[in-house]
N, C-alpha and C positions, 0 to 999 in steps of 0.2 A: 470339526475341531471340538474337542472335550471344553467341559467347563474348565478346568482347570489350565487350558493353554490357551485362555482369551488374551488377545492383545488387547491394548490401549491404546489410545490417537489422541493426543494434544494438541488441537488448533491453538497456533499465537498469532493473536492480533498486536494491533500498538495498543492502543484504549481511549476509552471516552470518561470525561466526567462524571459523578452518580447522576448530576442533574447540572443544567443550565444556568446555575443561581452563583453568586461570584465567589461563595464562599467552597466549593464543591470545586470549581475553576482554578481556583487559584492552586486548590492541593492537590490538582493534577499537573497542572501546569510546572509546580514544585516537583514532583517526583519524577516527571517527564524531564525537565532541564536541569537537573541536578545529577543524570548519566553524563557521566564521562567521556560516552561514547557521541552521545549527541552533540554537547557543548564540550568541544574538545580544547581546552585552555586550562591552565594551573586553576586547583581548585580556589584558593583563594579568590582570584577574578570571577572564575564562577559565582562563586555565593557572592561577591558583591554587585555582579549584575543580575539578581535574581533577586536580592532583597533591596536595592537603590532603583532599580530600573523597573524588571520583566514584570515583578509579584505586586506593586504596585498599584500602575498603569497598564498593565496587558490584561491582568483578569477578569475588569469588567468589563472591555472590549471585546475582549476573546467570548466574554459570559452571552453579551448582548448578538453574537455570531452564533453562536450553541441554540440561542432559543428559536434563531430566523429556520432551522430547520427540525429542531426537535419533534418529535412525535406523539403520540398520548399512548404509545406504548415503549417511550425510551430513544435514546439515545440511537439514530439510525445504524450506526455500525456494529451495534452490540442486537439492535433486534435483527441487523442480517445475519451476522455471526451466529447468534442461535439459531437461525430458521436453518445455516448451513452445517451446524453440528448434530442436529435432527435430523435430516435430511439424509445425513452421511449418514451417522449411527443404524439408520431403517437402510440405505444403501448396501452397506458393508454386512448387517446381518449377526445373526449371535452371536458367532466368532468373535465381537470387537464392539468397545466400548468407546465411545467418542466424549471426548471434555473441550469444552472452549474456554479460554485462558487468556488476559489481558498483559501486554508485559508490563503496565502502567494501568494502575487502577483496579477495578474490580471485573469480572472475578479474575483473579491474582494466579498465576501459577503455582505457588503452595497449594491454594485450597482445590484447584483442580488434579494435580496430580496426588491430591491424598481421596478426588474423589476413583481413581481410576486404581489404585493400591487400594482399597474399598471394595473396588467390584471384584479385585481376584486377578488382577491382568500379570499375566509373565511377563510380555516385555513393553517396552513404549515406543511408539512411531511418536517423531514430532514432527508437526508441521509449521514451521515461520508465514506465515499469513503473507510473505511479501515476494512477488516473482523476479524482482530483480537485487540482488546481494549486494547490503549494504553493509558499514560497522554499526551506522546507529541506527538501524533496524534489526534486519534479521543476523545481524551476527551480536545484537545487546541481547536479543531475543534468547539467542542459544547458551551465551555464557549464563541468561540469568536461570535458566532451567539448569544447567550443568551445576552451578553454586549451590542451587534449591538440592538434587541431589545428592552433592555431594555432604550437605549437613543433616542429611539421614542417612540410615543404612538399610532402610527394606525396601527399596524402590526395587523394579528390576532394571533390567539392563534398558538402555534409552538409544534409539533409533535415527537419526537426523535426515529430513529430508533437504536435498541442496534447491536451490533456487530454482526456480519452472520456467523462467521467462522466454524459451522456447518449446517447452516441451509442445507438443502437437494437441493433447487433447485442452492444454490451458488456452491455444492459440486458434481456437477454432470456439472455444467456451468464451471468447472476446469478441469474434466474427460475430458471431451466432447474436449477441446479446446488443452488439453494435447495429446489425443490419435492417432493423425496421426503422431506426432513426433514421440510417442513411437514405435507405428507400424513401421515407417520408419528406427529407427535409431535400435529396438530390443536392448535395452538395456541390460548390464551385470545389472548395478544398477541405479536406479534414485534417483536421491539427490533434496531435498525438501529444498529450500534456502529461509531462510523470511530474511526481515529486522533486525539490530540486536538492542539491546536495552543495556546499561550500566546495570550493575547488580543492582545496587542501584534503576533502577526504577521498577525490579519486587523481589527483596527482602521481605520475608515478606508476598508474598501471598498467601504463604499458610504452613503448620506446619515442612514440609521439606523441604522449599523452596531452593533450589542452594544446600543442603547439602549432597546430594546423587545423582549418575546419571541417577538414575530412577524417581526424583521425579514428573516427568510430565510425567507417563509410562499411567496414565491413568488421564480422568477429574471427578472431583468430587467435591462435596459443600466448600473442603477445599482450593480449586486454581483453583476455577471456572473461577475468575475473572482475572488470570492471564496470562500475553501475551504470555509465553513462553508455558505455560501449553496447552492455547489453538489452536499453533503453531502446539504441536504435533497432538492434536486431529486432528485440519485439514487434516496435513499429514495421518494420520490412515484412515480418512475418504474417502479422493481420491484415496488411494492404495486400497482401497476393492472398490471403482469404477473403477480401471483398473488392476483389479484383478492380483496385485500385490503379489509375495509368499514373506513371511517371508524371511527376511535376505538380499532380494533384492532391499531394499530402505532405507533411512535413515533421517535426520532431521538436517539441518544446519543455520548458521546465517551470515550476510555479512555485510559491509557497516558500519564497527567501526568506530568512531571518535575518536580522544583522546588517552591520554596516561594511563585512567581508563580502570579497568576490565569489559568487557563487556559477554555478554550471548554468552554459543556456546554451541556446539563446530562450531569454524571459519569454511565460506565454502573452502575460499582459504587453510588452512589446511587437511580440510577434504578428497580434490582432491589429495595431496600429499601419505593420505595415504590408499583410496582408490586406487590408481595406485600400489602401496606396496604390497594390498593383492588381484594384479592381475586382476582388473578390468579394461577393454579396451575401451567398449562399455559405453558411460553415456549420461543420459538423464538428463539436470535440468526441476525443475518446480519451481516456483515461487509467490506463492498463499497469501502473504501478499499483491502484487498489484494486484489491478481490472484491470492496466492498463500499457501498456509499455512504460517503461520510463529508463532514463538514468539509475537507479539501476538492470533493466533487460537488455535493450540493450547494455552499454557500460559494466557494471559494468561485468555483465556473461556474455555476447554473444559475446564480445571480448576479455576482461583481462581474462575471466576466460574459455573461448576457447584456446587463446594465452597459458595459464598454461598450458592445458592439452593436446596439443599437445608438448612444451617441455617436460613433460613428459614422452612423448612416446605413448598418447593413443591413439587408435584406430579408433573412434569413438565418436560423441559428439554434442549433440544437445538441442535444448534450446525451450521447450515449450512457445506459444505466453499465454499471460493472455488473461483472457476472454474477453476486451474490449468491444466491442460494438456486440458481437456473439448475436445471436437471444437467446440462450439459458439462458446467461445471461440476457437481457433484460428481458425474458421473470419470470425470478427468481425476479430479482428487482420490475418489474411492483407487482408480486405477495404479496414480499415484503410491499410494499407501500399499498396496497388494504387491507392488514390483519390493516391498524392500523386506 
């Protein structure tokens, strides 16, 4: 591939704060709950539960969580994010120029994709940092690169990668990176914890949708598109890669906001009653992130450590996400060359 026909690749993550300190908190936390897509209510109520409630009393809380994991080289989601845009970039080879891009925060999608119209790139691959389809993830992700270029006009043409939550080589980049925990820890059960989502944004996707507790037992044309649906599949998928038996795993949701109903069943509930029916030994996994961040490190690797040793359990350990694993890479790279 000539210099002149090098692609571009825009990894989008969610984002992190520039630093742990509450003022840096708060105007993430601002620009994060002020989408639409996330806090989805008339704006009016928005802004007044973000300047009466959220910006208040959540910053330095949230500030005082940021530092229980922070790093002395940043922000762990943003040093895995780079170590996976490097990684990729030497992957992929001259052909293709790789940018990592925050959809909240720094670095910003403007300033990456004016670094990739810089390099000379014809077209762009985007990649949404998220394997399971959400609106206020990977579809704020898309509109907001679509926005970005649509108020220029020299970009070139823009590429979309759809969601990966089963593709083979992301589902085996989750085995892979899970299997010395499990080996180590021999679990009684491993609990499968994604992100959770408000019911109101996967309502509707499909003909049973929330109205039964099987209705995500399997994926099909009727909740293909649906986050919860495809939550479970993941989990099916990585448990017949670490040749998981029936009844020894399960599917949970973490990281509620709000005083609405949201998708579960909760992980923090689940632990409770997981310990009930004698469970000692646990394993989490965590496969709605590509990358370790305060929702795997603080949110499970210590609140949800801390539980389950009050509880009484035995055992307990927390699978890394694929970040920057060659195996990973090497799925993404393949990713990107299919389109």
């Amino acid at each position: 591939m000539g210099e002149r026909e090098r692609s571009g690749v825009l990894l989008v993550n969610l984002g992190s704060p520039d630093s742990p300190e509450t003022r840096d908190v708060r105007r993430y936390l601002k620009e994060f709950l002020s989408d639409s897509r996330v806090l989805t209510m008339p704006a009016p109520a928005r802004w007044l539960l973000l300047r009466t409630v959220v910006l208040p009393f959540r910053s330095a809380r949230s500030a005082a969580l940021y530092r229980s994991i922070w790093t002395a080289e940043g922000s762990p989601l943003l040093v895995h994010g780079r170590a996976l845009a490097e990684a990729l970039d030497e992957r992929l080879g001259d052909g293709f120029r790789v940018a990592l891009a925050m959809r909240y925060g720094s670095p910003s999608i403007p300033e990456a994709l004016d670094r990739l119209h810089a390099a000379g790139c014809t077209r762009i691959v985007v990649v949404p940092l998220f394997p399971q389809a959400a609106e206020s993830s990977s579809g704020s992700a898309v509109a907001r690169v679509r926005e970005c270029a649509t108020a220029r006009s020299d970009l070139p043409p823009l590429d979309f990668v759809p969601a990966f939550f089963s593709e083979p080589g992301f589902i085996d980049a989750v085995g892979a990176a899970a299997r010395e925990t499990v080996e180590t820890v021999r679990p009684d059960h491993v609990l499968f914890s994604y992100h959770g989502l408000p019911e109101s944004h996967v309502r509707g996707s499909g003909p049973a949708c929330l109205e039964r507790p099987d209705c995500c037992a399997q994926l099909d044309s009727g909740n293909s598109g649906c986050y919860r649906a495809q939550c479970h599949a993941t989990t099916r998928a990585v448990a017949a890669r670490l040749s998981l038996a029936d009844g020894t795993f399960s599917t949970a949701f973490q990281s509620r906001f709000g005083p609405t109903a949201w998708i579960g069943p909760q992980t923090d509930r689940v632990l409770s009653s997981l310990r009930e029916d004698g469970v000692g030994r646990l394993v989490l996994i965590c496969p709605a992130f590509v990358a370790d961040c305060l929702e795997t490190l603080e949110e499970i690797g210590i609140r949800a450590r801390e539980e389950w040793e009050e509880l009484g359990g035995e055992a307990f350990g927390l699978a890394p996400c694929v970040n920057a694993t060659p195996r990973w890479v090497d799925a993404l790279a393949e990713l990107i060359q299919r389109r």
